[in-house]
ZADO-1210 file (C-alpha; in nm, 4 decimals, padded with zeros to 6 digits):
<atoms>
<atom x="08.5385" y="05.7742" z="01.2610" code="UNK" pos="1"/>
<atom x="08.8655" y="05.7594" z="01.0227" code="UNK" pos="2"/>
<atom x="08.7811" y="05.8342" z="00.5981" code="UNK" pos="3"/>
<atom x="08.7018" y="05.5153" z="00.5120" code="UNK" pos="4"/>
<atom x="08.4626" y="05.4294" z="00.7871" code="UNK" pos="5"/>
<atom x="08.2375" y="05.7568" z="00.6694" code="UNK" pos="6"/>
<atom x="08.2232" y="05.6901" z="00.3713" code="UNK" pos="7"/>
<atom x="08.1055" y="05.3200" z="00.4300" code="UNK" pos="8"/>
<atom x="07.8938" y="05.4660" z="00.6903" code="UNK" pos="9"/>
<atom x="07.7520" y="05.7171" z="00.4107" code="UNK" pos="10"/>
<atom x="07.7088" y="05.4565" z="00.1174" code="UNK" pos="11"/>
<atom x="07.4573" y="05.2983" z="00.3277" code="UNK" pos="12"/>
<atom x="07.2851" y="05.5906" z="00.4504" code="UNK" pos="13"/>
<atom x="07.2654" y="05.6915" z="00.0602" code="UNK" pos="14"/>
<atom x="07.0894" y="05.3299" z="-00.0014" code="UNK" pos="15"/>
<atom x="06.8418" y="05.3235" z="00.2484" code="UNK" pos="16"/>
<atom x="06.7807" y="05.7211" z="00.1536" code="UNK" pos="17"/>
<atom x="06.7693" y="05.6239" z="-00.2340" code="UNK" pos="18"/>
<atom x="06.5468" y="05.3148" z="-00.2041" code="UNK" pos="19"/>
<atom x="06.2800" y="05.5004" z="-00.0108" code="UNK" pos="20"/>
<atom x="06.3195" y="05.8235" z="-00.2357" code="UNK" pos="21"/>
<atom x="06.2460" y="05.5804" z="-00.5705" code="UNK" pos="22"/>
<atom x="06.0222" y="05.3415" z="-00.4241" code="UNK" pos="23"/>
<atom x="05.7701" y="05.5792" z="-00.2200" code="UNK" pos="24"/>
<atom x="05.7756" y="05.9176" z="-00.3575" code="UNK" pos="25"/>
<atom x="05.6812" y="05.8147" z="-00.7726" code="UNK" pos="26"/>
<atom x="05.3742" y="05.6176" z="-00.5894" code="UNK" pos="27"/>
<atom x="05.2757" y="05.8989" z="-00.3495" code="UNK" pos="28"/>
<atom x="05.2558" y="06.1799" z="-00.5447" code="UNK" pos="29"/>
<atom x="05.0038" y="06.0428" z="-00.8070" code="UNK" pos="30"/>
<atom x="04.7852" y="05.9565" z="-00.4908" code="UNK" pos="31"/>
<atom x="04.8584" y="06.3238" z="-00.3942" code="UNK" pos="32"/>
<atom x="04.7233" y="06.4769" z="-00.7044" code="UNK" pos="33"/>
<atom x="04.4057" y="06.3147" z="-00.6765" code="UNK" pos="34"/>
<atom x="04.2992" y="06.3632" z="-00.3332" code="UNK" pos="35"/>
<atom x="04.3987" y="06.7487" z="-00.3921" code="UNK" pos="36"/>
<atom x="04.1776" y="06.7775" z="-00.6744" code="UNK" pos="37"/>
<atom x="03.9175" y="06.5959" z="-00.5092" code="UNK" pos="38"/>
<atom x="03.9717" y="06.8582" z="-00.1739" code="UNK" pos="39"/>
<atom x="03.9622" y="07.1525" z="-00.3600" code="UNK" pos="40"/>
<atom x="03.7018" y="07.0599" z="-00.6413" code="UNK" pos="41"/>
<atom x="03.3706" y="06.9342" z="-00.6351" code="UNK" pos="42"/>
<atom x="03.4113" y="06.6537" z="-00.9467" code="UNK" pos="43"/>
<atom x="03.0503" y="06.6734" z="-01.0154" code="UNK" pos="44"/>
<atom x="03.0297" y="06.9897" z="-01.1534" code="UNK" pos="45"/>
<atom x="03.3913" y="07.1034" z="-01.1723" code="UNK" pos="46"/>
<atom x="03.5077" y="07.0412" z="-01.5707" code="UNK" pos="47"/>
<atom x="03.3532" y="06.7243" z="-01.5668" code="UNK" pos="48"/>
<atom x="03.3882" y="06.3973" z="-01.4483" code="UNK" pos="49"/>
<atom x="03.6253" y="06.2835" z="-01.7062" code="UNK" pos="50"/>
<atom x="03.8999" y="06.4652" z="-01.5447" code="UNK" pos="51"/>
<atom x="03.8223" y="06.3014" z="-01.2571" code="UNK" pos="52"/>
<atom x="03.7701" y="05.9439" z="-01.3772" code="UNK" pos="53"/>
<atom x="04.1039" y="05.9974" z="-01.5138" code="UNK" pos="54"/>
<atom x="04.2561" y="06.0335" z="-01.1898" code="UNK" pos="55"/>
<atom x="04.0846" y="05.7428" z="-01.0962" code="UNK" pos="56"/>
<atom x="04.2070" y="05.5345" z="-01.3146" code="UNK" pos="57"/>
<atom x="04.5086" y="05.3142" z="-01.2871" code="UNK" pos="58"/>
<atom x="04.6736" y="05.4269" z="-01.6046" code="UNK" pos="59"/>
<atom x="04.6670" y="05.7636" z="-01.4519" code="UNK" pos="60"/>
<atom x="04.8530" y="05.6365" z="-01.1800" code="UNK" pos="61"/>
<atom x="05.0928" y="05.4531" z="-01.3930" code="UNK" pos="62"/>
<atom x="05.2031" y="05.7185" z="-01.6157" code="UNK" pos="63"/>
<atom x="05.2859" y="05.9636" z="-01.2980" code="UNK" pos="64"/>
<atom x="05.4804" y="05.6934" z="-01.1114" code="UNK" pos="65"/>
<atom x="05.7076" y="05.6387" z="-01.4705" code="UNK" pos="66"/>
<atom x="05.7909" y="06.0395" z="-01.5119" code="UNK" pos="67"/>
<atom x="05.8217" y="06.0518" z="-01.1856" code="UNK" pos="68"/>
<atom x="06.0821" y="05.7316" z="-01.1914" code="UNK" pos="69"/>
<atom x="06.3068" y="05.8066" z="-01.4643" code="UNK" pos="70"/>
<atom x="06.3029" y="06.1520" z="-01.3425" code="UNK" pos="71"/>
<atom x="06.4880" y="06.0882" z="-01.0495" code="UNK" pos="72"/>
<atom x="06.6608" y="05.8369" z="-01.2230" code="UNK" pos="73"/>
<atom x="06.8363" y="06.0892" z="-01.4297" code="UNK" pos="74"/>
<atom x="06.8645" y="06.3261" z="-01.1566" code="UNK" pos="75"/>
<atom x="07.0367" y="06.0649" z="-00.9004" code="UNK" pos="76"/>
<atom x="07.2440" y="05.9923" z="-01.1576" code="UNK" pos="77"/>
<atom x="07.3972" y="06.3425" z="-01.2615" code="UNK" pos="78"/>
<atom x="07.4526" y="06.3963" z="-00.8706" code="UNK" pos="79"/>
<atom x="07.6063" y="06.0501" z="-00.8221" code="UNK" pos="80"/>
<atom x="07.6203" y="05.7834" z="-01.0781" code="UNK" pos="81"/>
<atom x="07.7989" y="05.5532" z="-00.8358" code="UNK" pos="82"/>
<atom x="07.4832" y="05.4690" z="-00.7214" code="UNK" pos="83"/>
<atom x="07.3957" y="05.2602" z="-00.9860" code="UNK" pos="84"/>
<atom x="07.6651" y="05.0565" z="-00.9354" code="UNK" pos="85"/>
<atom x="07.4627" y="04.7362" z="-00.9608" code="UNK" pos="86"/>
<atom x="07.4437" y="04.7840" z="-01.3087" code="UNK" pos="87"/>
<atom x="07.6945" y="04.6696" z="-01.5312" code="UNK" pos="88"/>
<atom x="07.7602" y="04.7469" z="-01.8977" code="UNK" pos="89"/>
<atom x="07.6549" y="04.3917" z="-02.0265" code="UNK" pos="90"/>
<atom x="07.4820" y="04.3461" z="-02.3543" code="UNK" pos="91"/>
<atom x="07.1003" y="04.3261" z="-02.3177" code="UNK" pos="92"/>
<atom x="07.0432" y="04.0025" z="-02.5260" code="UNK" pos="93"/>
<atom x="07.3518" y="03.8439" z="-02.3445" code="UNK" pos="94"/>
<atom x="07.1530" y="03.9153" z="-02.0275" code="UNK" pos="95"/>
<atom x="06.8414" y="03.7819" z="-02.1169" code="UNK" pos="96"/>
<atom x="06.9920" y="03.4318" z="-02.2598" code="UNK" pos="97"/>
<atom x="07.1469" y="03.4077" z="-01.9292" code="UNK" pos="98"/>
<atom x="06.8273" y="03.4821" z="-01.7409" code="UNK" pos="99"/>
<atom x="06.5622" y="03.3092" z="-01.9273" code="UNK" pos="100"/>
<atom x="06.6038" y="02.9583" z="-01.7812" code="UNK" pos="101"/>
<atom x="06.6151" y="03.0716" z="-01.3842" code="UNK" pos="102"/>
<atom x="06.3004" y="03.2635" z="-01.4656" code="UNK" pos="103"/>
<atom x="06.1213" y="03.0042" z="-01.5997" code="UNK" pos="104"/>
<atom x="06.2751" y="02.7797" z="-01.2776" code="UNK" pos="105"/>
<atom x="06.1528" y="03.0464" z="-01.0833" code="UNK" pos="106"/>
<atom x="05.8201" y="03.0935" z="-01.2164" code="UNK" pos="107"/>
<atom x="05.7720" y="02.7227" z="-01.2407" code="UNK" pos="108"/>
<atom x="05.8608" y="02.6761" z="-00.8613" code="UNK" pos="109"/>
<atom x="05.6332" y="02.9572" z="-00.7743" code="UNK" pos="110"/>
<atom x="05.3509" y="02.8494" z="-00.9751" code="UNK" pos="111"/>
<atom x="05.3669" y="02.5010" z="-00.8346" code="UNK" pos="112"/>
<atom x="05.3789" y="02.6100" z="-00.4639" code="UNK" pos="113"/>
<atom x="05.1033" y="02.8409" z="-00.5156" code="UNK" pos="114"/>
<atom x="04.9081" y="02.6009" z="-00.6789" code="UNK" pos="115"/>
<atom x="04.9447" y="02.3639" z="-00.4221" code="UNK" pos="116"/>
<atom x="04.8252" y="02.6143" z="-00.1314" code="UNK" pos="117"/>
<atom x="04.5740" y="02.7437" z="-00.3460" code="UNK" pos="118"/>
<atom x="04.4221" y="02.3916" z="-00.3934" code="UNK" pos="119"/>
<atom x="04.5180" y="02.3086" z="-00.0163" code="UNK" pos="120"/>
<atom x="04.2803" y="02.6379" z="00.1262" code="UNK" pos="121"/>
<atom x="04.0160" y="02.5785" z="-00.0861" code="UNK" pos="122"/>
<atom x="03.9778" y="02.2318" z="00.0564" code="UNK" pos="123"/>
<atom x="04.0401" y="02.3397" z="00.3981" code="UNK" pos="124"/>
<atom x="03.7851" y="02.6595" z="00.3330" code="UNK" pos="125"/>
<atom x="03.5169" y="02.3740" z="00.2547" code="UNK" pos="126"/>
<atom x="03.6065" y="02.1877" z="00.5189" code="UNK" pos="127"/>
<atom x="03.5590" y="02.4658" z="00.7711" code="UNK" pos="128"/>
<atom x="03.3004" y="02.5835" z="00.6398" code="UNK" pos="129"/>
<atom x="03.0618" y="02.2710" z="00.8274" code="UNK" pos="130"/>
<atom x="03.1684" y="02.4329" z="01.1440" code="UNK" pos="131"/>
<atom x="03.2456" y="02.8339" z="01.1092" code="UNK" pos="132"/>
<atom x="03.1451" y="03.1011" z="00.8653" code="UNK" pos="133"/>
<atom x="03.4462" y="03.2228" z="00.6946" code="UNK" pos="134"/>
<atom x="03.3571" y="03.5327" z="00.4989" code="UNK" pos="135"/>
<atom x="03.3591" y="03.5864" z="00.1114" code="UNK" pos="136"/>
<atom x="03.6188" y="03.8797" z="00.1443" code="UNK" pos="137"/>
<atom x="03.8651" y="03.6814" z="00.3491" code="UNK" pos="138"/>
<atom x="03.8476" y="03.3732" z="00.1076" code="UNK" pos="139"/>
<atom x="03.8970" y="03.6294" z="-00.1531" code="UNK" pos="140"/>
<atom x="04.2232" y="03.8224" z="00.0125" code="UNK" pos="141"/>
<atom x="04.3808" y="03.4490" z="00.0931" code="UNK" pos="142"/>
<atom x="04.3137" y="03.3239" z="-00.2791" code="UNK" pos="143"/>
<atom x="04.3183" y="03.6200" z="-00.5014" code="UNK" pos="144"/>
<atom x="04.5696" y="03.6904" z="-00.7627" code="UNK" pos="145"/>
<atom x="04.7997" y="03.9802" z="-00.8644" code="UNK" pos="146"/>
<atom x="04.6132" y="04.2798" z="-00.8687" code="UNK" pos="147"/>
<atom x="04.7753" y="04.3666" z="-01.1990" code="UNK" pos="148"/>
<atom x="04.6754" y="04.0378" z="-01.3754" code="UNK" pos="149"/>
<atom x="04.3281" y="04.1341" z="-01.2431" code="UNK" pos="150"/>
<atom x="04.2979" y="04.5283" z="-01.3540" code="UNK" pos="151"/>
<atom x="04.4514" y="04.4386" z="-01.7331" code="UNK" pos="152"/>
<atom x="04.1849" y="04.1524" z="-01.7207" code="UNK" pos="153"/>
<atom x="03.9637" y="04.4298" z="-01.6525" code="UNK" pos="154"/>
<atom x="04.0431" y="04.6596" z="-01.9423" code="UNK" pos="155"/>
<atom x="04.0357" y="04.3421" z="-02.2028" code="UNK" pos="156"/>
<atom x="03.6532" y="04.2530" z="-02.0953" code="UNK" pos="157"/>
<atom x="03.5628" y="04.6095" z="-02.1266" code="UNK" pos="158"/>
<atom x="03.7705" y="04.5585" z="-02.4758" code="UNK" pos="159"/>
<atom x="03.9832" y="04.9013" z="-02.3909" code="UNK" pos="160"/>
<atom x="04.2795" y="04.7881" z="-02.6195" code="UNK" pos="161"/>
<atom x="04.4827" y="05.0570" z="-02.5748" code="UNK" pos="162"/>
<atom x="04.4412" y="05.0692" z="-02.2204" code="UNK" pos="163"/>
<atom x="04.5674" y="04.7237" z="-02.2317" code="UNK" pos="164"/>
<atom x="04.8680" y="04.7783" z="-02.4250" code="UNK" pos="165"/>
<atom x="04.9813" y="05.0589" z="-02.1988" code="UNK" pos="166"/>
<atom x="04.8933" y="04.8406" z="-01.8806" code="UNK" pos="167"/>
<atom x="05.0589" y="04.5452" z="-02.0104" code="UNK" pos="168"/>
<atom x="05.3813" y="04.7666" z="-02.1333" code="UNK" pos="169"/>
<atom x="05.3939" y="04.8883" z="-01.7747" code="UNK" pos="170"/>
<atom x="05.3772" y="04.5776" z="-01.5875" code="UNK" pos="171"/>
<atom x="05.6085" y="04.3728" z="-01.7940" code="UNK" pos="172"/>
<atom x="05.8775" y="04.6474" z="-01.8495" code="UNK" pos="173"/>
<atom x="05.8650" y="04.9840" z="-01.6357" code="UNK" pos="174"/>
<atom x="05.7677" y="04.7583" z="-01.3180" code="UNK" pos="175"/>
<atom x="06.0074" y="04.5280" z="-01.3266" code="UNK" pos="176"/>
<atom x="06.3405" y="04.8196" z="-01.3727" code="UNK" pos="177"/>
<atom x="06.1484" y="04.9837" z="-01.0730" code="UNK" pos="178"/>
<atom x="06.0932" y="04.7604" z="-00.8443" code="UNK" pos="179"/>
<atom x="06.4799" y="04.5876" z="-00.9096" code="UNK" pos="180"/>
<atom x="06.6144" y="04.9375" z="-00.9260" code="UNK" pos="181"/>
<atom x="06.4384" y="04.9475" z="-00.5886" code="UNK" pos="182"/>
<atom x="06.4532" y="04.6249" z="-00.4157" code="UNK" pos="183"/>
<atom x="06.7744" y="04.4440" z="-00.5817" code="UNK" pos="184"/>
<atom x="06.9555" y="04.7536" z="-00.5878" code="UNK" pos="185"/>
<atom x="06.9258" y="05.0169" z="-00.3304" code="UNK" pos="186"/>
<atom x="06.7484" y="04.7926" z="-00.0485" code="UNK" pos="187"/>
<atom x="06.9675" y="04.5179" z="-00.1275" code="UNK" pos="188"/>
<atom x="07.2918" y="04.6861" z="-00.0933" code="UNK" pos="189"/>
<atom x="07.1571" y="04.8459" z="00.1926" code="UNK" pos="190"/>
<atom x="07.0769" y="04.4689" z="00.3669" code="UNK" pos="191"/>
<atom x="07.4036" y="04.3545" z="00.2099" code="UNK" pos="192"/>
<atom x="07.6322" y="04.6147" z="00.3966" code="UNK" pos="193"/>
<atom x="07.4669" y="04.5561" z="00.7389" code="UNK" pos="194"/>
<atom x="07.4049" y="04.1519" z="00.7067" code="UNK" pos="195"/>
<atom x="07.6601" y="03.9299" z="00.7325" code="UNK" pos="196"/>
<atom x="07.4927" y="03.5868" z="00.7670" code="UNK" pos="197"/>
<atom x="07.5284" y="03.3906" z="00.4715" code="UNK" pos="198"/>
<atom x="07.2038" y="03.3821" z="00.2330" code="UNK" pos="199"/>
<atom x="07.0181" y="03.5958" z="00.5400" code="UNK" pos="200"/>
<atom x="07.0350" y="03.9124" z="00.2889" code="UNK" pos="201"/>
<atom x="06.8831" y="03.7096" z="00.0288" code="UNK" pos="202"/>
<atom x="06.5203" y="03.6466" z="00.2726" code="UNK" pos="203"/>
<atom x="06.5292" y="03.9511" z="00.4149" code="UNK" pos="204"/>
<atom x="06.5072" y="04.1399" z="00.0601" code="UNK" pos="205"/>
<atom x="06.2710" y="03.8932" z="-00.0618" code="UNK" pos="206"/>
<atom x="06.0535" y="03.9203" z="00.2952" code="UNK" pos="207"/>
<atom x="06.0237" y="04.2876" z="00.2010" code="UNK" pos="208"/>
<atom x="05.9470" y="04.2491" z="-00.1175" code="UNK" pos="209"/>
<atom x="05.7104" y="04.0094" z="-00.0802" code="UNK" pos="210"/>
<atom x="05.5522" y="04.2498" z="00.2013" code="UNK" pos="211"/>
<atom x="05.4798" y="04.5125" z="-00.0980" code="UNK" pos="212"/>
<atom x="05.3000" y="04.2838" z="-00.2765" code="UNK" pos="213"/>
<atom x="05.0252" y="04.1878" z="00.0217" code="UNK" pos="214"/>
<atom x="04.7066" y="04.2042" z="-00.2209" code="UNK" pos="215"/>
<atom x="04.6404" y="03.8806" z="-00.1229" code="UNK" pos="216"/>
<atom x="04.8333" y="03.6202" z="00.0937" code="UNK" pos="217"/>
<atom x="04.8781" y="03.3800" z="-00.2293" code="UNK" pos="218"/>
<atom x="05.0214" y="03.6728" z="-00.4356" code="UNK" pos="219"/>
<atom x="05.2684" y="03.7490" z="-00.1300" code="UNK" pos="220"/>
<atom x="05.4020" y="03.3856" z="-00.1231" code="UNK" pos="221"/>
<atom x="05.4440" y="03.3943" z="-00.4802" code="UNK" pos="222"/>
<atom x="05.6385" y="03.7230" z="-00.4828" code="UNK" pos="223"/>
<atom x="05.8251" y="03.5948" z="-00.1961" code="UNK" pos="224"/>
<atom x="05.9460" y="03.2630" z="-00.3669" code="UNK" pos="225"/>
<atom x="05.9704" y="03.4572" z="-00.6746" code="UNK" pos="226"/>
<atom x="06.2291" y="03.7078" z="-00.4814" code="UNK" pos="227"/>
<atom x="06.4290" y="03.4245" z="-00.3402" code="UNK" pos="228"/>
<atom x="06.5496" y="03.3080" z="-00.6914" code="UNK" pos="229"/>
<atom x="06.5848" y="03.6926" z="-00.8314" code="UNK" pos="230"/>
<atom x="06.7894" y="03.8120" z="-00.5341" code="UNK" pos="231"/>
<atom x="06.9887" y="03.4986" z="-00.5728" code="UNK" pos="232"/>
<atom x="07.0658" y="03.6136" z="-00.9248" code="UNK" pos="233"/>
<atom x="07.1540" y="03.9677" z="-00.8106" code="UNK" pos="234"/>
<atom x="07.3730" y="03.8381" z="-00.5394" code="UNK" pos="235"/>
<atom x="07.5819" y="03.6042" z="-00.7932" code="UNK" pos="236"/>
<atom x="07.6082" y="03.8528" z="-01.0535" code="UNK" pos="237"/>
<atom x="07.6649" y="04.1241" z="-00.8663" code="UNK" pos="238"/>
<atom x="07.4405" y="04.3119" z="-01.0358" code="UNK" pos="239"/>
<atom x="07.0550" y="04.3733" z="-01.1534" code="UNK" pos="240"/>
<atom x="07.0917" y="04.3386" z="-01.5420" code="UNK" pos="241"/>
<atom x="06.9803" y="03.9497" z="-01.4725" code="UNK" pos="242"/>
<atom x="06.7103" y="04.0703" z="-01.2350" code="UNK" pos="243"/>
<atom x="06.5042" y="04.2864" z="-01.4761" code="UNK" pos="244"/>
<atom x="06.4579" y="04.0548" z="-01.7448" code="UNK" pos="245"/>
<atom x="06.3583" y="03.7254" z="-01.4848" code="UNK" pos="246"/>
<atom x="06.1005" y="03.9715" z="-01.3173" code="UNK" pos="247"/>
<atom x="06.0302" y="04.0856" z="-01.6700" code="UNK" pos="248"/>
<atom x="05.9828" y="03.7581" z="-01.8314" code="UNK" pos="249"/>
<atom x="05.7898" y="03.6508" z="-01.4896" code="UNK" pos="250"/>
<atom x="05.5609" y="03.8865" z="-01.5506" code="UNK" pos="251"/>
<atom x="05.5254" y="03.8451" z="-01.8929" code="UNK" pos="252"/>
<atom x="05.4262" y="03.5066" z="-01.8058" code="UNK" pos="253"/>
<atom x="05.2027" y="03.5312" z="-01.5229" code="UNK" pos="254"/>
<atom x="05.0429" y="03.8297" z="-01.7215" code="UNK" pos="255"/>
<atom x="04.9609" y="03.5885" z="-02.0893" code="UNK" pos="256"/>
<atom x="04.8820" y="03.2647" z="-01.8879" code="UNK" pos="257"/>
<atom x="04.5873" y="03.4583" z="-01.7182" code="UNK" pos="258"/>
<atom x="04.4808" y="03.6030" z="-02.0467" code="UNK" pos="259"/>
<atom x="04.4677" y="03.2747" z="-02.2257" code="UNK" pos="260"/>
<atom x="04.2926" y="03.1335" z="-01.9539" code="UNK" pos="261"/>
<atom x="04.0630" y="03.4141" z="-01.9434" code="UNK" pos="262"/>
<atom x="04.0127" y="03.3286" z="-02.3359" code="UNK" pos="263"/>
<atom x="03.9851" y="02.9529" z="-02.2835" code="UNK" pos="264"/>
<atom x="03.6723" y="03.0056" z="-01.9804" code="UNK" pos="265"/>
<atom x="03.5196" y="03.2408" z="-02.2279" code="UNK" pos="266"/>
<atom x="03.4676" y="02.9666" z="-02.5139" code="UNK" pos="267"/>
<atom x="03.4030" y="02.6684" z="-02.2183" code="UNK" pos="268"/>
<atom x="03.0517" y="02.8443" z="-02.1293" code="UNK" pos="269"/>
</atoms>
């Protein structure tokens, strides 16, 4: 194996080690906190159960995973800042005019399909329904939407307004740099290096991604069409600045159109 073969040959080990470092270990460890304290307390009578409705909750989970993040991110980068390579030194604002028309494309095309199936299964569900039982819970896992549309839903009804300002600052900004940094960076160049077949890196990226997001089977279509058209953008550019704000602005916009239709079902009854 001659010098530049190796170092190929370590690039790629470095992505596949860097998108499994940043992806799994900021959402372990919060999961690891809790189930110590609940191993080696007894939350009933042990400071209180505040503590432990704190771990509980998602916002604990949320702030963990973003310290966590950004400190690896600034770790990984005083080892080796070559391996943020896909990001490029573009103006923000630039960036977002160029990425605010294939977002909404993307979101649109999403929406639509998702729509369509979601209007398809509850036909067929009714239809099926003469003949077998199909449980509540399955009906529920085909049709359901994104979890975090459903927990910042959650904290509005229960009117925690701070709660949903933190919940809606995470999903619309700290998720989408994590999961590009994640998925359109490391995992991509990963694919990239080791696929060769035009557009096949492109699916497979988006078939992972898409995987992550298996809350329900109409939230992992959507995240899979929404990938196709993000991982296209990463691809062209050559970099993730693009890819942020689309998943950002996607977001953004799956996250308000369920609040205003929230609001609008509210005043119909």
């Amino acid at each position: 194996m001659n010098g530049l073969t190796e170092k190929i040959y370590s690039n790629k080990i470095q992505c596949l080690f860097y998108f499994l470092t940043f992806l799994f270990i900021p959402a372990v460890i919060p999961l690891l906190i809790k189930n110590i304290y609940i191993a080696f307390f007894d939350s009933k009578s042990y400071l209180n159960n505040n503590f432990y409705n704190f771990l509980s909750d998602n916002l604990f989970f949320v702030i963990i995973q973003f310290i966590i993040f950004f400190i690896f991110f600034i770790i990984a980068g005083k080892i080796n800042s070559e391996i943020f390579s896909f990001l490029n030194n573009e103006n923000w604002f630039i960036t977002f005019n160029k990425s605010l028309f294939p977002a909404v494309i993307a979101y649109g095309v999403g929406f639509l399909i998702t729509l369509i199936f979601n209007i398809s299964m509850t036909f067929s569900f009714n239809y099926l329904e003469k003949f077998y039982i199909i449980s509540e819970e399955f009906k529920y896992w085909i049709t359901a939407p994104n979890q975090g549309a459903i927990d910042l839903l959650e904290y509005l009804k229960n009117k925690n307004y701070i709660k949903t300002v933190i919940y809606l600052t995470y999903i619309v900004i700290f998720v989408p740099v994590y999961e590009e940094f994640c998925f359109r960076g490391f995992l991509f160049d990963f694919i990239n290096k080791h696929v060769k077949r035009k557009n096949w890196d492109i699916i497979l990226v988006s078939l992972i991604f898409a995987l992550f997001h298996i809350f329900s089977f109409l939230n992992t279509v959507f995240a899979f069409i929404m990938s196709l058209f993000i991982t296209k953008a990463r691809k062209d550019t050559g970099s993730i600045n693009i890819s942020i704000w689309m998943h950002a602005i996607i977001n953004f916009t799956m996250i308000t159109s369920g609040i205003i239709y929230y609001f609008l079902s509210l005043n119909r009854f």
